[in-house]
C-alpha distance (Angstrom), angle and dihedral (degrees) to the residues before:
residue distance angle dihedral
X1 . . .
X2 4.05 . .
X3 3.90 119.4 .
X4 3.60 85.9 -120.5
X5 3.91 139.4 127.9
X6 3.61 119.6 -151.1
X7 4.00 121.8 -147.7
X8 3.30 123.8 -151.2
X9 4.03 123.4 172.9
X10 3.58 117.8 -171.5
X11 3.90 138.6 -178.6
X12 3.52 120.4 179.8
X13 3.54 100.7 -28.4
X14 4.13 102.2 119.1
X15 3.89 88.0 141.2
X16 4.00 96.2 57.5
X17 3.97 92.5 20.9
X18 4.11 91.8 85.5
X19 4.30 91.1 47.9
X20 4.08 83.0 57.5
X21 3.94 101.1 50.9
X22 3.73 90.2 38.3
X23 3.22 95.8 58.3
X24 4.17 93.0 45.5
X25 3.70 89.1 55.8
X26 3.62 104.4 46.1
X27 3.86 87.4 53.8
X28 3.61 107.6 135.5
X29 3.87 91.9 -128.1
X30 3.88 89.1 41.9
X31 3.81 118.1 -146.7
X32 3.86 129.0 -115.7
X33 3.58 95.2 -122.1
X34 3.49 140.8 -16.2
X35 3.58 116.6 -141.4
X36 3.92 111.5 -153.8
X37 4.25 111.7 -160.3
X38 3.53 111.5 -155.1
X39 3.76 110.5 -155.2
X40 3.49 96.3 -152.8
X41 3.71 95.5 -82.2
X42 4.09 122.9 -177.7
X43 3.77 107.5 -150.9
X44 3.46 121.7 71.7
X45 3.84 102.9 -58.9
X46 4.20 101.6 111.7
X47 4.29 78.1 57.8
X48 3.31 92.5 48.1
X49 3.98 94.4 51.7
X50 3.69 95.8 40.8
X51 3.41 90.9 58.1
X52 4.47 86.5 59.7
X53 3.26 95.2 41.7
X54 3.96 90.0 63.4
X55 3.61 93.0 46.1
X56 3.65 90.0 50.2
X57 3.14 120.5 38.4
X58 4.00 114.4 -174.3
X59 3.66 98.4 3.7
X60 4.02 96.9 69.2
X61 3.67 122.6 46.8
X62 3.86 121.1 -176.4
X63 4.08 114.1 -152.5
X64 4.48 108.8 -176.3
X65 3.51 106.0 -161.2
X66 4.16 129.1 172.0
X67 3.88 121.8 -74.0
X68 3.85 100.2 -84.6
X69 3.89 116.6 129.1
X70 3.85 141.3 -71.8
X71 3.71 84.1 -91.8
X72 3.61 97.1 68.3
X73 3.45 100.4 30.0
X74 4.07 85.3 61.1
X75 3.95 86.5 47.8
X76 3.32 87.3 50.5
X77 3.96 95.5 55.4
X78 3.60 95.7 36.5
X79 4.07 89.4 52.8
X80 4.32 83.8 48.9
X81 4.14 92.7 46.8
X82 3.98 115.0 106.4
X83 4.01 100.5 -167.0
X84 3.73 132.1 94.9
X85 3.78 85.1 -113.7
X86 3.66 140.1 37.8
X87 3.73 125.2 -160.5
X88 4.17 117.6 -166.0
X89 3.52 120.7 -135.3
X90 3.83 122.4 -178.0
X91 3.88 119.0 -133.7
X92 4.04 91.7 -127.7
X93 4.22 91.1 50.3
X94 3.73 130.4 66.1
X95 3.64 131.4 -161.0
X96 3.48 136.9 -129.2
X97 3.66 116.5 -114.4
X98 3.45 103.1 -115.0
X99 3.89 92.4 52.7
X100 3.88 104.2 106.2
X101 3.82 96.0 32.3
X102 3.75 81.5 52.7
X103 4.06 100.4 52.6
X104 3.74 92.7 27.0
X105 3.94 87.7 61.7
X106 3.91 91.2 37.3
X107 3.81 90.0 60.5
X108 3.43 98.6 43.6
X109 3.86 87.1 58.0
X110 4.31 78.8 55.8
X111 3.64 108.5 45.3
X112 3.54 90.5 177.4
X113 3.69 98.8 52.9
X114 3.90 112.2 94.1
X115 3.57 103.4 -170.0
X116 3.44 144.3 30.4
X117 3.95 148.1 -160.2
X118 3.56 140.5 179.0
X119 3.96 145.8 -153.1
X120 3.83 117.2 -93.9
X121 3.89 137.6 -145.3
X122 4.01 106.6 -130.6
X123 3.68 112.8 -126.7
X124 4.19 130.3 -171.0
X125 3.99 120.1 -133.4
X126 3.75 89.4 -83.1
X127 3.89 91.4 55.3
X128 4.09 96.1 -110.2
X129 3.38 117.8 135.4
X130 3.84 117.2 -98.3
X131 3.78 121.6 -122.0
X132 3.86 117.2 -118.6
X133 3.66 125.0 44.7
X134 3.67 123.2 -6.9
X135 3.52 134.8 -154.1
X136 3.85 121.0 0.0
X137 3.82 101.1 -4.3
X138 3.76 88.8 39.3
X139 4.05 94.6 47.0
X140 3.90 103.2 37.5
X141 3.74 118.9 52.3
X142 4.10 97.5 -146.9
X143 3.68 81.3 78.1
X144 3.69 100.2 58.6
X145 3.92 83.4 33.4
X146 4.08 87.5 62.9
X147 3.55 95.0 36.1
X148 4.04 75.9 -129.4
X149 4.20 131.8 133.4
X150 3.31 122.4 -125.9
X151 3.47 103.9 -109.2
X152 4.48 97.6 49.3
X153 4.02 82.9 51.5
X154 3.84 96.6 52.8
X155 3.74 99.1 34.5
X156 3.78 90.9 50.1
X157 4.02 76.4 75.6
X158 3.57 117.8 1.7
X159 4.67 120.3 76.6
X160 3.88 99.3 -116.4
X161 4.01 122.1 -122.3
X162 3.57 145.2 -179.3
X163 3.37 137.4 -170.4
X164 3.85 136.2 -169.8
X165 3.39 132.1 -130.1
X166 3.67 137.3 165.7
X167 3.77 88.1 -3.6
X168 4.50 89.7 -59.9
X169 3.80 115.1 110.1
X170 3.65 119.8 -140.3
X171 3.37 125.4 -149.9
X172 3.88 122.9 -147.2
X173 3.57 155.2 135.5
X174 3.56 138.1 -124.2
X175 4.38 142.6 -163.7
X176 3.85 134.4 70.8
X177 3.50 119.1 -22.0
X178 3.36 92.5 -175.6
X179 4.17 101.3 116.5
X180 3.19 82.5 27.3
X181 4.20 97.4 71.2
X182 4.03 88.2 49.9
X183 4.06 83.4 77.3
X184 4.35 91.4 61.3
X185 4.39 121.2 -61.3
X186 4.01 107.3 -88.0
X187 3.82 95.7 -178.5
X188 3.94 113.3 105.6
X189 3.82 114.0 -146.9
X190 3.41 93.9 -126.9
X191 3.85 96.6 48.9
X192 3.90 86.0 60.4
X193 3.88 127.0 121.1
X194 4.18 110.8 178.6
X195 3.28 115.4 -170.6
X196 4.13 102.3 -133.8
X197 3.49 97.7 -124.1
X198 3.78 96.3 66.0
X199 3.89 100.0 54.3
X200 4.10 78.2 75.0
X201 3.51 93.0 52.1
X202 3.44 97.1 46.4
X203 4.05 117.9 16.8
X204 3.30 136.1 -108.5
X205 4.32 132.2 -91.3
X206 3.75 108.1 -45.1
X207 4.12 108.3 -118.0
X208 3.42 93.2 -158.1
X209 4.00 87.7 67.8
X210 3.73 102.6 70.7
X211 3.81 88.4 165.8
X212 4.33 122.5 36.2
X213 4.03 83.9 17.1
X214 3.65 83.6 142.5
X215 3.72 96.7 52.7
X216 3.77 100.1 56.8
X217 3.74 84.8 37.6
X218 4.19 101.4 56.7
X219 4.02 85.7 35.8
X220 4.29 85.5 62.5
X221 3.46 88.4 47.5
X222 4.13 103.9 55.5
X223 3.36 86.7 44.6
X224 3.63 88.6 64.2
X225 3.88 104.3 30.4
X226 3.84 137.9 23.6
X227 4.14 115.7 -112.1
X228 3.56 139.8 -131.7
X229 3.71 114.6 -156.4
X230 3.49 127.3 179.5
X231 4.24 130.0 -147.3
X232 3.50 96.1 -144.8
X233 3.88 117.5 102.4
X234 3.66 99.9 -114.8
X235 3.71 99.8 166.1
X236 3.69 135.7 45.8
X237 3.99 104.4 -129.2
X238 3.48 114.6 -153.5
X239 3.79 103.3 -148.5
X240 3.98 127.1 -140.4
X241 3.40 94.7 -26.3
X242 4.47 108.0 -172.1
X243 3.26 100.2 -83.1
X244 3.71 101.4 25.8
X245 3.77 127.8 128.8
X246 3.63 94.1 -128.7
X247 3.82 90.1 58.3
X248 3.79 111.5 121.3
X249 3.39 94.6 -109.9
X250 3.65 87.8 71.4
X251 4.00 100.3 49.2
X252 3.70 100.4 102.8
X253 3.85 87.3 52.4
X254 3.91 96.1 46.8
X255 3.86 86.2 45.6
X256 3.62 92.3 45.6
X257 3.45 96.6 49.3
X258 4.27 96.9 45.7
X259 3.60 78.7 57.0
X260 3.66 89.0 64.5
X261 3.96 87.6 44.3
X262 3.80 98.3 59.3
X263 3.64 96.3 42.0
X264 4.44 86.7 55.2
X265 3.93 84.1 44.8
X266 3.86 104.9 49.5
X267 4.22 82.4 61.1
X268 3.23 93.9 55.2
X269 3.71 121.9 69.7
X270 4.03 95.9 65.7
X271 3.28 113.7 -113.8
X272 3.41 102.3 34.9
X273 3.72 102.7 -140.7
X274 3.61 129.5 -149.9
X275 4.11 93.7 -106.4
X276 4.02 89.3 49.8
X277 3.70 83.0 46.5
X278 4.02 96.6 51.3
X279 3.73 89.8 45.1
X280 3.98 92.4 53.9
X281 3.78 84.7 53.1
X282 3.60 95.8 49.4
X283 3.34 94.1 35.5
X284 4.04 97.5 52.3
X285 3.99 88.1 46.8
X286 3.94 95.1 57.3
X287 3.78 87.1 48.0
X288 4.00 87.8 45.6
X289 3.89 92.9 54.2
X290 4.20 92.5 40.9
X291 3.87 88.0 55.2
X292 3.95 93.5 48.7
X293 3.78 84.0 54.7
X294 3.79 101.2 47.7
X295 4.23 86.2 49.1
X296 3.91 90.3 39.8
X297 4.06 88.9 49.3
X298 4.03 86.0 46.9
X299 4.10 90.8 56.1
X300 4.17 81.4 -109.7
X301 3.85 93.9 134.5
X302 3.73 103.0 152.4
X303 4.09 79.6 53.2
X304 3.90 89.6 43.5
X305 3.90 91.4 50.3
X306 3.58 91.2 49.3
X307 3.47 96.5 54.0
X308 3.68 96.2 53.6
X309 3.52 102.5 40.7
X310 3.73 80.2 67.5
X311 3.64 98.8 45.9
X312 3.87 88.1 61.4
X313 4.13 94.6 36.3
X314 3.74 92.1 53.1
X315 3.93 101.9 47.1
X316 3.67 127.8 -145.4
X317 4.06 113.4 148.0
X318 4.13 123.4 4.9
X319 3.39 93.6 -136.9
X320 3.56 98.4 67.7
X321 3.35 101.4 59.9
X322 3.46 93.2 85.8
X323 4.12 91.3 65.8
X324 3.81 83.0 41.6
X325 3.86 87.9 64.3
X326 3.42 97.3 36.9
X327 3.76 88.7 57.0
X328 3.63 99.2 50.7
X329 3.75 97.3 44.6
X330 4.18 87.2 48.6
X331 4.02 84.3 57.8
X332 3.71 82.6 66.0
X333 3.59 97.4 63.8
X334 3.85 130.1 104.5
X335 3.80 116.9 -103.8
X336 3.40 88.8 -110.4
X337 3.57 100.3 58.5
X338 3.95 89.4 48.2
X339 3.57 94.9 64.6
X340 3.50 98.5 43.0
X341 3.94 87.0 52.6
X342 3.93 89.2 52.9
X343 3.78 97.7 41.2
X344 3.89 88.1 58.2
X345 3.75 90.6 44.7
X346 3.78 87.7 54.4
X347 3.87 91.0 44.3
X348 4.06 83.7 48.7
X349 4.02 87.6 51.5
X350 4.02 98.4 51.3
């Protein structure tokens, strides 16, 4: 059994809710306790978690706390858990059952790692897997940004590892991801293994961000620790489910609010150095030109044109002042000529 305390909020997700705790206690190195967070959901989730609780006793404990946010629900598990580690699960995602044995023996190989994530297979409602790219490239968009995999973008930085178990190798990396965070967050909640310890050093989620919590949250965190991730798809993401807060109705709000999160990390790490300072830049700009195409792809031009006038004024990279211009000058357009550019671009995608 691993010292470790799994977190799971919830909010009206009875359906999916059983996949998630399944999958926690079938691990292979099974947890201590899994500490469900019910967000004060309204469908049949309390039902649902009675109904674990009974069939075990001690391992699963059930907290209901007021309507208030995935962020404090999480806080609220991760202030309940009683292991030296705590690993985050969402209650729409499932994990494979090799997952914790996997990181556990990963950051034993890297004592001085505190944390750890993983890659992820990228699953519909239904639970099939979705065409396209998978795992980091498919679930993070400063992959498909770069035009860069996973593994050239970490090892350009990161010391590569592996470790074996059960007869499977794992490949990984492991250091500070600190500068690395400024380019867009790659760590998936549910991926996540926090050693206890550090959640005093650095705080818990933020409340206040109801969308990107996770950004500003993993971007506290390598400043304060060294990672370990691992390539293999560990979890199965369920992506933008209705409802969800990474549905694309929310992207100008996530983007808006990772702005936010760079801008509190790049004063954090004291001095600020002039790497940490070119990553900001960099960093800031990508965001800049993502958020002109969320408002341009909701008809918000004046929005749009804002948002990549700024890109360019601010600096970062040369080479993306090209999209920069190409954004502003679309804002232009009529209506009409907007959605005719995105109905060929979904054409183009199916």
């Amino acid at each position: 059994m691993a010292d470790v305390s799994v977190v799971i909020p919830t909010y009206n997700r009875a359906d999916l809710l059983p996949r998630a705790i399944e999958s926690a206690l079938s691990q292979t190195a099974p947890p201590a306790e899994v500490v469900i967070v019910d967000d004060g959901s309204t469908d049949d989730t309390p039902a649902t978690l009675a109904r674990y609780v009974e069939r075990h006793a001690g391992r699963v404990r059930v907290l209901r706390i007021p309507n208030g946010g995935v962020a404090r629900a999480r806080n609220a598990g991760i202030a309940a858990a009683r292991s030296a580690w705590v690993a985050l699960l969402d209650s729409d995602d499932e994990w494979v059952p090799s997952k914790l044995a996997v990181q556990m023996a990963a950051l034993a190989e890297r004592p001085d790692a505190g944390w750890s994530c993983s890659g992820c297979e990228l699953i519909d409602g239904a639970g099939v897997r979705r065409s396209g790219a998978q795992s980091f490239e498919g679930a993070f968009p400063v992959f498909r940004e770069r035009r860069i995999s996973a593994s050239a973008y970490l090892g350009a930085v990161l010391q590569p590892m592996r470790v074996t178990v059960d007869g499977d190798t794992h490949e990984g990396y492991a250091g500070d991801l600190f500068e690395l965070l400024f380019g867009g967050n790659i760590v998936l909640p549910s991926s996540a293994v926090v050693r206890r310890a550090l959640f005093g050093r650095v705080g818990v989620f933020d409340p206040e961000y109801r969308l990107a919590e996770e950004t500003e949250f993993f971007h506290r965190v390598a400043e304060a620790s060294p990672a370990v991730i691992i390539l293999s798809p560990l979890v199965r993401y369920r992506v933008a489910q209705a409802g969800s807060l990474t549905a694309s109705e929310n992207t100008a709000r996530l983007v808006s609010n990772a702005l936010r999160s760079i801008d509190g990390a790049a004063a954090r790490r004291q001095p600020v150095t002039a790497s940490t300072r070119r990553a900001w830049r960099a960093g800031r700009q990508r965001l800049l030109l993502r958020l002109a195409y969320a408002e341009l792809s909701s008809y918000h031009a004046r929005a749009a044109r804002g948002a990549a006038w700024q890109a360019a004024r601010d600096g970062g990279e040369r080479t993306a002042l090209p999209r920069a211009a190409a954004l502003w000058l679309g804002s232009f357009l009529p209506m009409v000529a907007l959605r005719s550019l995105h109905a060929v671009k979904r054409h183009m995608r199916t």
